[in-house]
C-alpha positions in Angstrom: 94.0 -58.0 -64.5 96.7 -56.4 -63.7 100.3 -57.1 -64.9 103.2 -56.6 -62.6 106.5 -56.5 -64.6 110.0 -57.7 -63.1 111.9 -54.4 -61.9 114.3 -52.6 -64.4 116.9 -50.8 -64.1 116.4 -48.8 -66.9 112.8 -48.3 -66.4 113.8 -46.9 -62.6 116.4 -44.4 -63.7 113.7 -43.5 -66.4 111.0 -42.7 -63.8 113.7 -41.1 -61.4 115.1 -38.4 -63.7 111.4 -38.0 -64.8 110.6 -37.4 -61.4 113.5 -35.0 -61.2 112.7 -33.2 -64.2 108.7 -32.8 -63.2 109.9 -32.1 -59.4 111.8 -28.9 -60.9 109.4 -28.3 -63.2 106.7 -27.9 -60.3 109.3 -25.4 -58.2 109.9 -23.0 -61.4 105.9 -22.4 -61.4 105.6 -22.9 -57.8 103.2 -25.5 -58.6 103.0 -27.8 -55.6 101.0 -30.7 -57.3 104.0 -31.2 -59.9 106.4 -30.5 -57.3 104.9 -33.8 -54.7 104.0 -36.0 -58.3 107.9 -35.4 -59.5 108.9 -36.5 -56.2 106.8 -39.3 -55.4 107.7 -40.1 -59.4 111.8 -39.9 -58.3 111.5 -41.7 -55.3 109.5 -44.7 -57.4 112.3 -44.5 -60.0 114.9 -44.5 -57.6 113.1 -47.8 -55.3 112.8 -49.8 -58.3 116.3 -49.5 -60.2 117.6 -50.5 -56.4 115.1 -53.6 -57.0 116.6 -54.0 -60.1 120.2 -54.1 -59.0 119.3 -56.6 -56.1 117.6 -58.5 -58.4 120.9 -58.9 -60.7 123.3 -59.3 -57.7 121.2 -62.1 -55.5 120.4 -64.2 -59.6 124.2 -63.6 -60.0 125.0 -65.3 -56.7 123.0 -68.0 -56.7 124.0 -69.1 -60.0 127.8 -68.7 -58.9 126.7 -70.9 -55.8 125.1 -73.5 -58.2 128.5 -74.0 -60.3 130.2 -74.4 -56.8 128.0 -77.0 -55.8 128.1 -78.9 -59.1 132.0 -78.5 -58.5 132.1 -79.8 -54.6 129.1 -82.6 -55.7 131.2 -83.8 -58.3 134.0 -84.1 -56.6 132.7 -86.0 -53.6 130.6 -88.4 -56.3 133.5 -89.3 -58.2 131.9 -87.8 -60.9 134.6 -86.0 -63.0 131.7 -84.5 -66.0 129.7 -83.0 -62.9 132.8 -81.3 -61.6 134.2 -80.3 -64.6 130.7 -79.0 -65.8 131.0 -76.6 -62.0 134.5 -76.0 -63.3 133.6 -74.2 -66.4 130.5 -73.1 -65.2 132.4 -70.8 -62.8 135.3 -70.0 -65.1 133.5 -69.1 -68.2 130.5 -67.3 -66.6 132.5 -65.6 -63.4 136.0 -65.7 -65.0 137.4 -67.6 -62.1 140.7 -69.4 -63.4 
């Protein structure tokens, strides 16, 4: 069975300058099978620290959307511990003030 791991930006910029490396490797020996491998290689590196980053930015967001909504809930609840859990959510996490 195969294993698909969450994307990483580390692991992408890895397999890009890999890529890179192998892809001018290839066009020093004018050796046209390292050449295509080192840029298919980059262009995988490159697609999956995007992934990554996308990955980070939508978590990040929907966390920060979570505190919000804790805030506004509690507020319209009457419940002051909700909102003031929202409230320190966003201001220890996000550094809102």
């Amino acid at each position: 069975m195969i294993r698909l791991l969450p994307s990483s930006k580390a692991r992408g910029m890895h397999n890009s300058v890999a890529g890179t490396v192998i892809e001018a490797v290839g066009d020093m020996t004018n050796n046209t099978s390292w050449r295509q491998s080192g840029k298919e290689r980059h262009t995988r590196g490159e697609a999956e620290y995007g992934a990554a980053h996308m990955q980070g930015y939508t978590g990040g967001t929907l966390d920060r959307l979570q505190g919000k909504m804790d805030t506004i809930v509690g507020a319209i609840k009457g419940d002051k511990d909700l909102q003031a859990q929202g409230q320190i959510f966003e201001c220890l996490v996000f550094g809102y003030r």
